[in-house]
C-alpha positions in Angstrom: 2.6 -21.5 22.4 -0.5 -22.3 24.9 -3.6 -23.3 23.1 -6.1 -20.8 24.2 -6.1 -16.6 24.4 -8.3 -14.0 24.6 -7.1 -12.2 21.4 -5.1 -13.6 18.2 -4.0 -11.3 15.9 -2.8 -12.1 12.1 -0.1 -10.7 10.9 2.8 -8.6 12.2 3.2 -6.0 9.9 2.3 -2.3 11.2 -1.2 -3.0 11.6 -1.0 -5.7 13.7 2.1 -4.3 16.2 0.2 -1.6 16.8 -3.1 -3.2 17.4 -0.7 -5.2 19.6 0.7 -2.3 21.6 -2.5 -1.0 22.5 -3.5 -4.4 23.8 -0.5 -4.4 26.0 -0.5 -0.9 27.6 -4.3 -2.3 28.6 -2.5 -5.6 30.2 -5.0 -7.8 27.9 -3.2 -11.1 27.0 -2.8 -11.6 23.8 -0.8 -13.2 20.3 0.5 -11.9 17.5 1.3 -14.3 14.6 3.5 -13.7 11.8 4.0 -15.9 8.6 7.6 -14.6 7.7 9.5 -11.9 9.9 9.0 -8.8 11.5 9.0 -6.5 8.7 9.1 -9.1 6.1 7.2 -7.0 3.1 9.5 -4.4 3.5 12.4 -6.0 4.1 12.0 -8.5 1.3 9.5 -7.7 -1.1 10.5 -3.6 -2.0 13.6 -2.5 -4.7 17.2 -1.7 -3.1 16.4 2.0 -4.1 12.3 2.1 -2.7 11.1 5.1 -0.4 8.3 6.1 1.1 6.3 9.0 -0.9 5.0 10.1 1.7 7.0 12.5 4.3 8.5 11.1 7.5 6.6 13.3 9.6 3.9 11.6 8.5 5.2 8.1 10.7 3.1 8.4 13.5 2.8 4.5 14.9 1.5 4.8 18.9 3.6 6.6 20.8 6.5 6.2 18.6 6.4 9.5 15.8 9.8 9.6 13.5 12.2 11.1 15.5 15.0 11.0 12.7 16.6 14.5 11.3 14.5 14.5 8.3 11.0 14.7 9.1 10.6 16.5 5.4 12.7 13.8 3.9 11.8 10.0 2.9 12.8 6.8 4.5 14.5 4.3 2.5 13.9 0.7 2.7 16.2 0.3 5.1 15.7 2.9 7.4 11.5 1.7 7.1 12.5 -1.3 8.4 14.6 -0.2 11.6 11.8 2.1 12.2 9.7 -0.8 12.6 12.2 -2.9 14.6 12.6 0.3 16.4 8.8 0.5 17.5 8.8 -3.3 18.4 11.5 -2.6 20.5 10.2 -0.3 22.5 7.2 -2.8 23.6 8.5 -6.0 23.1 5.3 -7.7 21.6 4.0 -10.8 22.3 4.8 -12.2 18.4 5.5 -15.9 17.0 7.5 -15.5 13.8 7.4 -18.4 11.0 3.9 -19.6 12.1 1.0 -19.5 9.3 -2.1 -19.6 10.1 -3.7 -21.7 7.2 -7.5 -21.7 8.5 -9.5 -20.0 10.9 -13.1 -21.2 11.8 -16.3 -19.8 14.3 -17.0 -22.1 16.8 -18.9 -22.2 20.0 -17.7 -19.4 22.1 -15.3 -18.3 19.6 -12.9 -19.1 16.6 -10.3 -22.0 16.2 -7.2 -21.2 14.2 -4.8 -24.0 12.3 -1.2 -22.8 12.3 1.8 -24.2 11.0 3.0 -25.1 14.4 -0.5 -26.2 15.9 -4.2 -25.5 16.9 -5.1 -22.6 18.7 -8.3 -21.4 20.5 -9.3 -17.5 20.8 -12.4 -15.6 22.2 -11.5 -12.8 19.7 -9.4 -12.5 16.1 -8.0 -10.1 14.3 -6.9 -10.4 10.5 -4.1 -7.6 10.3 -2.6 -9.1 6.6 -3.7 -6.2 5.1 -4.9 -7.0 1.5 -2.1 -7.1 -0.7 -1.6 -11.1 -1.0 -1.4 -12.9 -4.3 0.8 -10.6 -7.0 -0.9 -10.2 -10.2 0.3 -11.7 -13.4 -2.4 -11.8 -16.6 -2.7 -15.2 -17.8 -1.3 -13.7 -21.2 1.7 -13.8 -19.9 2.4 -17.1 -21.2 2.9 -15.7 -24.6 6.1 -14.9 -24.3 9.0 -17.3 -24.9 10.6 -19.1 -21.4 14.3 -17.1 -22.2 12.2 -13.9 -21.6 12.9 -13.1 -17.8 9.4 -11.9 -16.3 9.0 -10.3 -12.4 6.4 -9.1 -10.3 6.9 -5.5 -9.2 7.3 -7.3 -5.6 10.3 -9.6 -6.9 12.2 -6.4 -8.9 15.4 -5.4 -7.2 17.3 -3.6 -9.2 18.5 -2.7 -13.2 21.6 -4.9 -12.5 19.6 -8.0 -11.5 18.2 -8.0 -15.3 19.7 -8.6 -18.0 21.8 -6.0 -20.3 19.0 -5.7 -23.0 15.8 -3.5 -23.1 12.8 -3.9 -20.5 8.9 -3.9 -20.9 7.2 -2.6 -17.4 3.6 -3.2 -17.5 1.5 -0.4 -15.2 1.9 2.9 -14.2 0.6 2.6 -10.6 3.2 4.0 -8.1 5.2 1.3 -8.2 5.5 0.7 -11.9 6.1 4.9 -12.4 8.8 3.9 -9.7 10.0 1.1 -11.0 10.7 2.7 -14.7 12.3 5.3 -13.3 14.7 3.0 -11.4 15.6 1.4 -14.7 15.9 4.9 -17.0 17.9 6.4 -14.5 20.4 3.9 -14.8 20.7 4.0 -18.3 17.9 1.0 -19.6 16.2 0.9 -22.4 12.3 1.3 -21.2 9.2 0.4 -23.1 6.2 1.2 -20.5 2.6 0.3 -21.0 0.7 3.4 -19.4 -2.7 2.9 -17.8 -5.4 5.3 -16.1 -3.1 5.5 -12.9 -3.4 9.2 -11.8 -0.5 11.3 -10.9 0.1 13.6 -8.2 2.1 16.9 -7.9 5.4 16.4 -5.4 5.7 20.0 -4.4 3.3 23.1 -5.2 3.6 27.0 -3.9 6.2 26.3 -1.3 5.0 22.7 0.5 4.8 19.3 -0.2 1.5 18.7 -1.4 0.8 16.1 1.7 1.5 19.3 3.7 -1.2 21.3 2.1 -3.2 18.4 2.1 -3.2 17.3 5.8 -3.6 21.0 6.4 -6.9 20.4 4.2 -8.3 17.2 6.2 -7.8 15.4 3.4 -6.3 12.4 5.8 -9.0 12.7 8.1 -11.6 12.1 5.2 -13.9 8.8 6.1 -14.6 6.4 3.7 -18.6 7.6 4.1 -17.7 10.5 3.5 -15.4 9.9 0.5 -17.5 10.8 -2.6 -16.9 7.7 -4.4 -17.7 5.7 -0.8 -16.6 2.3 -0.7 -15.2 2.3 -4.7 -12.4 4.4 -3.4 -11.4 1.3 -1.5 -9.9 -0.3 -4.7 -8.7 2.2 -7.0 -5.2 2.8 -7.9 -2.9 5.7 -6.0 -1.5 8.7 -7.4 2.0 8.0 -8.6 5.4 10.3 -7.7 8.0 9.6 -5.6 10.3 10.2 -2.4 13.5 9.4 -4.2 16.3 12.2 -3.8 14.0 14.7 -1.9 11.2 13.8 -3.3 9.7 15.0 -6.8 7.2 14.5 -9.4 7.1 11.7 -12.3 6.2 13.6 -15.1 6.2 10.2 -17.9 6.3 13.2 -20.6 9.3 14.1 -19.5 11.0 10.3 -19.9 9.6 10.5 -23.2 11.6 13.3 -24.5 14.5 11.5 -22.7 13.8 8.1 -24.9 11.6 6.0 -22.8 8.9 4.6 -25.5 5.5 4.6 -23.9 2.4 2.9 -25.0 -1.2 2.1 -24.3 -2.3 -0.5 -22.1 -0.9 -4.0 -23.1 -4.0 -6.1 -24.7 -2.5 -8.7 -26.7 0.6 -10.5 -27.2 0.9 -12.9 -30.6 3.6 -14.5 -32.1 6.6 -11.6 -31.7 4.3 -9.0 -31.6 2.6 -7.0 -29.1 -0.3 -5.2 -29.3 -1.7 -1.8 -27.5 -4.8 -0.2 -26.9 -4.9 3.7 -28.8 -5.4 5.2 -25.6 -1.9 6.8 -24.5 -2.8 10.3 -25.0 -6.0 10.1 -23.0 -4.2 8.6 -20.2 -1.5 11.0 -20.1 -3.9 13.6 -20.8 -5.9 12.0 -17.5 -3.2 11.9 -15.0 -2.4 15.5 -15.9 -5.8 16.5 -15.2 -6.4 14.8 -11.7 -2.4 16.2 -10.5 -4.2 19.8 -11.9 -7.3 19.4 -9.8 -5.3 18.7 -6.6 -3.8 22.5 -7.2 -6.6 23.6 -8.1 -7.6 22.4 -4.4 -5.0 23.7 -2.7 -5.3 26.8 -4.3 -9.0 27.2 -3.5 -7.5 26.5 0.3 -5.1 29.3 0.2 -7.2 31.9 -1.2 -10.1 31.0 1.3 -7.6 31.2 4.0 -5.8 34.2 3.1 -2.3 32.1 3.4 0.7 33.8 1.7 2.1 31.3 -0.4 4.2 31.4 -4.0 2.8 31.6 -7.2 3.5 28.8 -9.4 3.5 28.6 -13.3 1.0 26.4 -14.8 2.1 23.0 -15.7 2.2 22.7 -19.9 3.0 19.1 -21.2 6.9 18.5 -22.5 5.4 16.0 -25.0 2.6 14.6 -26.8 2.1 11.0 -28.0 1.5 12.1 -32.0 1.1 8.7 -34.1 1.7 6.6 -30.8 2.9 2.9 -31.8 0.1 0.2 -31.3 2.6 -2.9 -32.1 5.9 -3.6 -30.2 8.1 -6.3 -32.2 9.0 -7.8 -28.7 11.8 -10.0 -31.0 12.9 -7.2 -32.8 13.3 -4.7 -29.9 15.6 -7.3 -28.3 13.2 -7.3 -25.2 15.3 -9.1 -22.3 12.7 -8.9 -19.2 9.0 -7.8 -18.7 8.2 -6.5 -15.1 4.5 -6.8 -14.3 3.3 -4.0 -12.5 -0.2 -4.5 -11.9 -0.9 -4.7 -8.0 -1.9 -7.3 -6.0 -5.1 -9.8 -5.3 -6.4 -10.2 -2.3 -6.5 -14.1 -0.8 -9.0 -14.6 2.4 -9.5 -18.2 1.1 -8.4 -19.4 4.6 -10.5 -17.5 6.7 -14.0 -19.9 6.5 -16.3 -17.8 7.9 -19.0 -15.7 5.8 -17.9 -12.6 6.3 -17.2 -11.4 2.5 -19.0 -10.0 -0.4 -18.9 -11.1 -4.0 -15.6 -10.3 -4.9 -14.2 -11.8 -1.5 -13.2 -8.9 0.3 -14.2 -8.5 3.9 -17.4 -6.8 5.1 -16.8 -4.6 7.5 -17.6 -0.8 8.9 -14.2 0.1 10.5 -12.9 -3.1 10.6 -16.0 -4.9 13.0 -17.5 -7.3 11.1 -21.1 -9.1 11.8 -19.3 -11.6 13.3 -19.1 -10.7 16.7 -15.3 -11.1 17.6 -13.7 -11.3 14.2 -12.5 -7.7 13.1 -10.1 -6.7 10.2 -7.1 -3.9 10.1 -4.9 -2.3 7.8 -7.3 -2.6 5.2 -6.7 0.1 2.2 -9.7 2.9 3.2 -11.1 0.5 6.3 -11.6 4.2 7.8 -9.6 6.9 5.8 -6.7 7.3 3.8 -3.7 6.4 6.5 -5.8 3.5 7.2 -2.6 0.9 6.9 0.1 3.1 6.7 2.0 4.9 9.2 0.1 7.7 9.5 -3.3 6.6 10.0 -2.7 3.2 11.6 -3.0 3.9 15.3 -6.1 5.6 14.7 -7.5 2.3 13.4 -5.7 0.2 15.4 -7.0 1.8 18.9 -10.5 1.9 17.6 -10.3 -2.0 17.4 -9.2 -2.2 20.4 -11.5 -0.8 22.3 -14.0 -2.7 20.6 -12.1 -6.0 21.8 -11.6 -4.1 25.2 -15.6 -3.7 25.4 -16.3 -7.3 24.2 -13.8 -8.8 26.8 -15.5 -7.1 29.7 -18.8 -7.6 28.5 -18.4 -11.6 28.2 -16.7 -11.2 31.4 -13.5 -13.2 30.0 -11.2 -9.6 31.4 -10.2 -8.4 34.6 -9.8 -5.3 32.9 -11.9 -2.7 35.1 -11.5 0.3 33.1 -10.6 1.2 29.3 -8.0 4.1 29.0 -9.9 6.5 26.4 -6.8 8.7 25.8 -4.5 5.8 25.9 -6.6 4.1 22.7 -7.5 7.4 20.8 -10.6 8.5 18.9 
């Protein structure tokens, strides 16, 4: 590597190839660095049977849409990862794999950043590691005895990696609702702690209900505009899944079938485990947010005169009546607990004063008041896609026309024009 560029950009997941691409088709030199390899959190830190929930069609990095046979369908790990590889080959990107960067700091004229394999100097930096970092496990967690196996939702692979006994999942976020699932299809005893994740319909009067709402503007809603603003930022996604075709994940419905569910997890003592009393108000909670979605889109239909399907109201398969508060974690012959609980976020090595009080980046669209220092792929940094396939690019060629400006206006580019199309809105 040289020691000096214009523009440094962290992390080489989709945020920061495409933030890259548009950097190249403007001939602005440039660096991407990666900690681990192209495509490493999907590659290495997803289940053997993970999909996306959301449709292919939706996989819109620049210039490179899905072009696969099943735009309706849902890309499996694997398939997510050659799209990737896919899109990097069709661009070649200035990336160094295996190099950390384990400090970045302002100085004069610019920001200095400590690698692995060096120092490096840049006029401008991006931090594209999005904000999923440091995997959360509650300190309670030590309660439970050493020959209990316990995972992160990022280190679960698959029912035959655990051990032949019953399993406690923690969380009811998208990932533990699809974790569970994994383990109760494939015959597992499951004992799931169920939180105030909401739930979302798969399929309602004829489309996927991403269809219905794209077709709503849904996607193109700004975080301004969002009702609950910058709050929406942090709160937890609406669980289903893209497995077989896609469908709902209706946790009444694993109930009748013999999963146990409980409240949220609150103490662990001796053998036993203890439960909040709030399982029915949960369920009861996620029903009611995946009713107001059709209650949206049918608002939309009728406004808009669309001919669409009827569809028989939803009515609950099972109720929690007398729901356990203790789990004999002994008794139950509990072999593994999966903690499904999301992630942290860790900016600890970027040492400039650019965060709030809960250390996430300020920002409005990922610029900073550092002039220079920008963010992407950031959950909401503009709208919903911001971070995923589908709303990436957008993101990604608003920062860099905001790098394009700053270049020219420091004088540092021979850049003589920015290409408007080329970069998006």
């Amino acid at each position: 590597m040289s020691t000096h560029y214009p523009v440094v950009i962290v992390g080489g997941g989709q945020a920061g190839l495409s933030l890259s691409y548009y950097l190249a088709q403007q001939g602005l030199d440039h660096l991407v660095l990666e900690k681990n390899q192209i495509g490493h959190a999907w590659r290495s830190e997803r289940w053997d049977s993970f999909c996306l929930v959301t449709p292919n069609w939706q996989c819109t990095l620049p210039d490179f849409d899905y072009s696969g046979p099943e735009p309706e369908g849902f890309m499996v790990r694997d398939e997510i990862v050659d799209y990737l590889e896919s899109f990097v080959k069709s661009f070649n990107p200035p990336i160094q794999e295996g190099v950390e960067v384990v400090r970045l700091k302002q100085q004069a004229g610019g920001f200095q950043l400590t690698t692995s394999q060096g120092e490096l100097t840049t006029d401008q930096v991006v931090v594209a590691t999005g904000a999923y970092h440091r995997p959360k496990i509650p300190a309670i967690a030590n309660q439970f005895p050493r020959h209990i196996i316990q995972l992160h939702s990022r280190d679960y692979k698959s029912p035959e990696g655990l051990p032949d006994q019953p399993i406690l999942v923690v969380g009811t976020g998208q990932s533990g609702c699809q974790i569970a699932e994994d383990l109760h299809l494939a015959g597992k005893q499951v004992h799931l702690c169920v939180g105030s994740a909401p739930r979302s319909p798969r399929r309602y009067r004829g489309k996927d209900v991403v269809d219905w709402l794209h077709r709503l503007g849904y996607y193109d809603l700004t975080v301004d505009e969002h009702p609950d603003k910058e709050n929406v930022r942090h709160k937890t996604n609406h669980y289903l899944t893209g497995r077989d075709g896609g469908r709902e994940i209706d946790l009444r419905q694993f109930a009748l079938e013999g999963m146990k569910l409980y409240g949220r997890l609150t103490d662990i003592g001796g053998t036993k485990i203890s439960f909040q009393a709030d399982l029915k108000q949960n369920l009861a909670r996620a029903d009611d947010v995946a009713a107001s979605i059709k209650r949206t889109i049918d608002k939309f239909i009728a406004d808009n005169g669309i001919d669409a399907p009827e569809e028989t109201p939803y009515v609950p398969v099972w109720e929690p009546e007398g729901a356990s508060l203790l789990l004999d974690w002994h008794a139950a012959n509990i072999g593994s607990v999966i903690w499904c609980l999301g992630f942290d976020s860790d900016f600890r090595w970027v040492e400039i004063p650019v965060f709030n009080g809960k250390g996430y980046p300020a920002h409005h669209r990922g610029i900073t008041t550092i002039p220079g220092l920008y963010f992407l792929g950031l959950p909401w940094l503009h709208t919903w896609g911001s971070g995923r396939f589908s709303g990436i690019s957008r993101d990604a060629g608003y920062i860099a026309k905001q790098i394009l400006t700053r270049q020219q206006f420091m004088g540092l580019s021979n850049i003589n024009s920015i290409n408007e199309v080329a970069l998006g809105s």
